[in-house]
N, C-alpha and C positions, 0 to 999 in steps of 0.2 A: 819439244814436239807438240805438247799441250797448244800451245801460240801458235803451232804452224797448222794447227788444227783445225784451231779455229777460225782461220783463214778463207777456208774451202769447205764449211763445214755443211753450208746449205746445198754444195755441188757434191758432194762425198756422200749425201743423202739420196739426194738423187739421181745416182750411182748406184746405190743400193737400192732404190727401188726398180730400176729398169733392170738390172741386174735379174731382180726375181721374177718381172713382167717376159724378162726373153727364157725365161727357162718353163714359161708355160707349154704344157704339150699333152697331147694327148692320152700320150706314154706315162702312166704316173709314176715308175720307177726315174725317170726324166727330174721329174720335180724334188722328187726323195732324193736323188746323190746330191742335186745343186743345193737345197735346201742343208745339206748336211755339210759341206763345205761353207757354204757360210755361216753356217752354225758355229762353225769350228775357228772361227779369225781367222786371223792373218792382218799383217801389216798392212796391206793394201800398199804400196811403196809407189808399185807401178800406175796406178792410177792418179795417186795423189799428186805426182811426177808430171803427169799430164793434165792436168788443172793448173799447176802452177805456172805451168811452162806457158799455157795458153792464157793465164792470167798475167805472168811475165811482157807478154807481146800485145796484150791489148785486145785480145781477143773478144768481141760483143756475140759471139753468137749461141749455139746451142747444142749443135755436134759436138762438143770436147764431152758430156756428159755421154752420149751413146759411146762415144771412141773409148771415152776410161771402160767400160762397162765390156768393152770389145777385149782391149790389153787384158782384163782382169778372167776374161774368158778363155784366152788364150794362154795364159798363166795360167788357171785350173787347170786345164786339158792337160797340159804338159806332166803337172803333178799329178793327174791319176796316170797316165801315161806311165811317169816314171820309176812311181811306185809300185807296177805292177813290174818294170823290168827289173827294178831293183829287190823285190818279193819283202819291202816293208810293210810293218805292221802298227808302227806308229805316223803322225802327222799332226805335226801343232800340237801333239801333246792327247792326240786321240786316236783312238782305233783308225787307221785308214780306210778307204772305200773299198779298195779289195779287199780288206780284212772283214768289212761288214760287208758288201754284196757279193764278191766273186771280182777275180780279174778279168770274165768277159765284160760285166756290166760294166765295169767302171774303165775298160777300152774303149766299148761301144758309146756310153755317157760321155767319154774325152773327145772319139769323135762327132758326137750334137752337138757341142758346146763351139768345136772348131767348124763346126759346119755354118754354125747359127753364128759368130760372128762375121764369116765372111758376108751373110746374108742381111745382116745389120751396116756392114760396111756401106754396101751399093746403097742401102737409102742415104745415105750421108753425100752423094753426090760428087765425091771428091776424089779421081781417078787416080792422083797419087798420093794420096794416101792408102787407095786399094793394091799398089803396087810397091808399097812401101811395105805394109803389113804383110802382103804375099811372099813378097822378099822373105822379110823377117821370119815366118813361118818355117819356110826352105831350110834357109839357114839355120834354125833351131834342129832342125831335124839332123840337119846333117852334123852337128855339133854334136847331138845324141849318140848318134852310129860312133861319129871317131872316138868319142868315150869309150864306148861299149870294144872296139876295137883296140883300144890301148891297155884293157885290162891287165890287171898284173904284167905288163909293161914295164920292166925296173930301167929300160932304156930313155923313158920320156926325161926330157931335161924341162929346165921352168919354160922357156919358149913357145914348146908343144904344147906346155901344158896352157897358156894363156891362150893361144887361138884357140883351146877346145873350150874354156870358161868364157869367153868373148863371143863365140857361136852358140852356146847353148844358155846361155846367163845372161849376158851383158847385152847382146844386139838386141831385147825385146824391150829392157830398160830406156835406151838409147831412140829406139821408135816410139817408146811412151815420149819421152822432153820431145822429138822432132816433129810428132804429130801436131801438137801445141803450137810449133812456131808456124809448121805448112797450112793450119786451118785460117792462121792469123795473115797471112801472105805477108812477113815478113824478109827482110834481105836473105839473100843465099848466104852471106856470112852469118847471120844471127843465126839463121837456119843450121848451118854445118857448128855452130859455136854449141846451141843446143844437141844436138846427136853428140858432140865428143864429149859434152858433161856428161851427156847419159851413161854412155861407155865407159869411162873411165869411173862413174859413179857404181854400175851390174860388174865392171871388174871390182871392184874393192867390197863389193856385195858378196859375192862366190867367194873372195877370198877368207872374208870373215865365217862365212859359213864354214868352207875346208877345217877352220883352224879349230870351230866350236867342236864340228864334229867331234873331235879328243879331247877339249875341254872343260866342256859345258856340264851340267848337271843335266841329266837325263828329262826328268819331271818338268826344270825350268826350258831344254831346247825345246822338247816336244817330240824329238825321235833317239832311236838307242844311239848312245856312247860306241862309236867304233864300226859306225855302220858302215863308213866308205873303206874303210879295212877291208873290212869282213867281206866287202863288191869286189876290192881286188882294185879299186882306185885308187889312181898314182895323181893325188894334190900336193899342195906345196911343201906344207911341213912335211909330209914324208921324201918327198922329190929332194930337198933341200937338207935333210937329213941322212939320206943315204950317199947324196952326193959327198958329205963330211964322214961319215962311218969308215973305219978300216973294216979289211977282207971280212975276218972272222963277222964283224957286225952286219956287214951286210952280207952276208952269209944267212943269218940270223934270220933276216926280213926276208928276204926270198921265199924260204921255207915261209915263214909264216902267210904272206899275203896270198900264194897257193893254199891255205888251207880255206875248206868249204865252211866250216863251223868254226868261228874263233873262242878260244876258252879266254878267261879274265886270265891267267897267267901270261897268252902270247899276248895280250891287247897292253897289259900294264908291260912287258918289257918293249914291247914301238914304242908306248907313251913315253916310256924312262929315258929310250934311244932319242927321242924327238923332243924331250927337254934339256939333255946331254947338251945338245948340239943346236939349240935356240930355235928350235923348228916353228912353235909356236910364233917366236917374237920375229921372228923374220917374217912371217907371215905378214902378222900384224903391221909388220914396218913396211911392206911393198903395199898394203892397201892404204895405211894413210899417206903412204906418197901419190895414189894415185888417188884420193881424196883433194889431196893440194891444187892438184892438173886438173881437176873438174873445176873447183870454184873458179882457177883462172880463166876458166873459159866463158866466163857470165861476167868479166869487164868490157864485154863489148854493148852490155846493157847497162842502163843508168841504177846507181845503186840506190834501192828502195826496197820498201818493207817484203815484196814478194824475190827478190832476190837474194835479201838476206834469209828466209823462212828454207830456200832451195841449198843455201848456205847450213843451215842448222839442220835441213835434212840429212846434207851428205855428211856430215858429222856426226847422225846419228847412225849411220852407217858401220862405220867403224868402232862408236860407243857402246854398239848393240850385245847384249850376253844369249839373244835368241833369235 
């Protein structure tokens, strides 16, 4: 990751600096959430995604840096967004913005941020890309709701369960690599070959995340142990879990993912249920299979140093412990 780093490292700079140029405003509480989100990391995945892609095609011009800076806007929003529906208190490993300002500020800060990208879009002069992203938007949203709709759900099967991780995760990934190819006016194959790396790359994203959620160490994920339990979300390892359990065990779960407050007793017997029955490694085996299907998608490109970097990203994908 080091190497693919430093790839893009003078465009990932200045990335971060427009980044903090658009979150100027009048409003100083405005400047304070943005400031604190980037204080706080993050991978940047989705932007780096969209440097390479547009480095991939050849790209000479200047808008891939506002456009990362947009994606990366548009991923924030989401994440105060959805940590106010899901009522966390950690993020990366820090207090959240509802936990330090309120869950209005940090709605109303999700939407400046989504306001101020569409608003950076139109100077970028590129009509489908304005409609790509709009899309994309839509679609997140609506990935949102059918989450929040499926809750405690013991009927979702894994199918269900991948269009809602493909609407709400993956299609944003996926307009990060396509923006890249659309800015470059490359072939409509290269084009669609970029959007299904992306996809199949924000699937095997979400699915690593579902798995960490019960795996991970707390302090190293950045949010609590059992948090999608505790929402009442039906991910893989537990979907793929119950689907193996006899009555009595699932029995077990039901009760439990209706409960409002999980104790470490119901959380350690899901976890015991969901290694019983390889729930983890199943996980992990649908995402590196869909790690395989994305690289396949970038031999319609000539293999070189930025295709291999896009190669050793989506590997880190999957390699990731947060």
């Amino acid at each position: 990751m080091e190497r693919v780093s430093a790839l893009i490292q003078q465009d990932m700079q200045a990335v971060e600096a427009r980044f903090r140029k658009n979150l100027t405003s009048d409003v100083p509480l405005i400047g304070q959430v943005g400031e604190y989100l980037l204080s706080c990391g993050g991978k940047r995945i989705r932007p780096m995604l969209l440097l390479l892609a547009a480095k991939l095609c050849n790209y000479s011009g200047e808008h891939h840096i506002e456009l990362a800076g947009v994606i990366e806007f548009i991923h924030s929003a989401t994440l105060l967004h959805d940590d106010v529906v899901d009522g966390a208190e950690l993020r990366r490993g820090n207090r959240s913005a509802n936990a330090v300002w309120g869950n209005e500020a940090s709605v109303l800060v999700g939407d400046f941020l989504l306001a101020k990208s569409f608003s950076v879009m139109v100077g970028c002069n590129s009509f489908k890309v304005l409609q790509l992203l709009s899309d994309t938007t839509t679609q997140m949203a609506e990935g949102e709701i059918q989450q929040l709709l499926n809750t405690a759900d013991l009927g979702i099967d894994e199918n269900r369960y991948l269009d809602v991780i493909r609407d709400k995760t993956a299609i944003l990934i996926a307009a990060a690599c396509q923006v890249g190819a659309i800015l470059a006016e490359v072939s409509p194959q290269q084009e669609a070959a970029l959007r299904e790396f992306g996809l199949e790359i924000g699937t095997a994203f979400q699915l690593m995340d579902d798995a960490l959620d019960y795996v991970a160490d707390q302090e190293e994920f950045g949010k609590e142990r059992g948090h999608d339990l505790e929402e009442g979300k039906m991910t893989l390892p537990l979907i793929h879990t119950y689907s193996k359990a006899d009555t009595n065990e699932q029995n077990e779960i039901a009760k439990i993912i209706e409960i409002d407050e999980l104790s470490e007793v119901d959380l350690k017997r899901v976890c015991d249920l969901i290694e019983k029955y390889d729930g983890i490694e199943y996980t992990r085996l649908r995402a590196s299979e869909r790690i395989e299907l994305a690289k396949v998608q970038l031999d319609i490109f000539p293999d070189n140093e930025i295709r291999n970097a896009l190669c050793v990203l989506a590997d880190y994908v999957v390699a990731r412990n947060k």
